[in-house]
C-alpha positions in Angstrom: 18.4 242.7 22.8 20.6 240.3 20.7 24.2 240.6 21.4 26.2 239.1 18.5 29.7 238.2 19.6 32.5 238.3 16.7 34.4 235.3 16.2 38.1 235.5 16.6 40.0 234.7 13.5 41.8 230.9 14.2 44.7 231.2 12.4 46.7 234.8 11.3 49.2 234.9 8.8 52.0 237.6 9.1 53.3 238.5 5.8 57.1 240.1 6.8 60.5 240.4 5.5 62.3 242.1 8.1 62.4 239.6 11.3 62.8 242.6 13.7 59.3 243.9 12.6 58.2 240.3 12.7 59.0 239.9 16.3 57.4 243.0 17.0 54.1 242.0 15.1 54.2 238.6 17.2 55.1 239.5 20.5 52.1 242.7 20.6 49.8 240.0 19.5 50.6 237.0 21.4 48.5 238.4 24.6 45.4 238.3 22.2 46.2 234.9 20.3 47.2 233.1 23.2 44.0 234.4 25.2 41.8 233.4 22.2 43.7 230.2 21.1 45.1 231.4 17.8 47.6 230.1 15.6 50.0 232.9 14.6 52.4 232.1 11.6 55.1 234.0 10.2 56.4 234.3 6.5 59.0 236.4 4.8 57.8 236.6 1.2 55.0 236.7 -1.3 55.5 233.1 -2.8 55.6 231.6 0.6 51.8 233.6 1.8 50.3 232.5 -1.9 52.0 228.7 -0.5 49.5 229.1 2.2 46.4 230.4 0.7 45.5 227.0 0.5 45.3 226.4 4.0 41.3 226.0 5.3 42.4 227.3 8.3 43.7 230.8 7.4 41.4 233.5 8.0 43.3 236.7 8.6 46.0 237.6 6.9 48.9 240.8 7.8 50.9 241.6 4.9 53.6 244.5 4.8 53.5 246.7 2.0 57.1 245.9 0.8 58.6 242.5 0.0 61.3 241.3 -1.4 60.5 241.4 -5.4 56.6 242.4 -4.7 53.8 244.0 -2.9 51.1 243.6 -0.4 49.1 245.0 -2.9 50.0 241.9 -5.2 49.4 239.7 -2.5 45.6 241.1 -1.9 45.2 241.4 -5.9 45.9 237.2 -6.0 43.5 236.6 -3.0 41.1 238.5 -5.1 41.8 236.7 -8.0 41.1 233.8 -6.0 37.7 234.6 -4.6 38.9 233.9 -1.2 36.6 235.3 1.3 39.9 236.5 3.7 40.3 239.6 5.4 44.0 241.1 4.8 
């Protein structure tokens, strides 16, 4: 029987305004990404996760719902628009 393994995402990208819920986000998953050798980044608005998008290296990204001006929802709408292939 074929086992297929899943491949852990390389680089995660933590869409938060509130640096409380940030540290929280970070420190449950730093086990995980240090284990699996993952880059874990952390930005506080919408403009600065559509700065990113262009990164090759991004392939995860966790977005609160709420930001400052803007939504998640707009965040995933733009990485739509985009055609990225990028789970959010």
């Amino acid at each position: 029987m074929n086992q297929t393994t899943k491949k852990c995402p390389g680089h995660i990208l933590i869409v938060e305004d509130d640096a409380d819920h940030a540290l929280l986000i970070k420190s449950s998953l730093s086990p995980w990404t240090k284990q699996n050798k993952i880059k874990m980044e952390i930005v506080t608005s919408l403009e600065s996760a559509l700065e990113k998008l262009s990164s090759s290296s991004l392939e995860l990204i966790l977005t609160d719902y709420r930001l400052p001006g803007k939504s998640g929802l707009e965040l995933m709408a733009e990485i739509k628009n985009r055609k990225l292939n990028l789970p959010v």
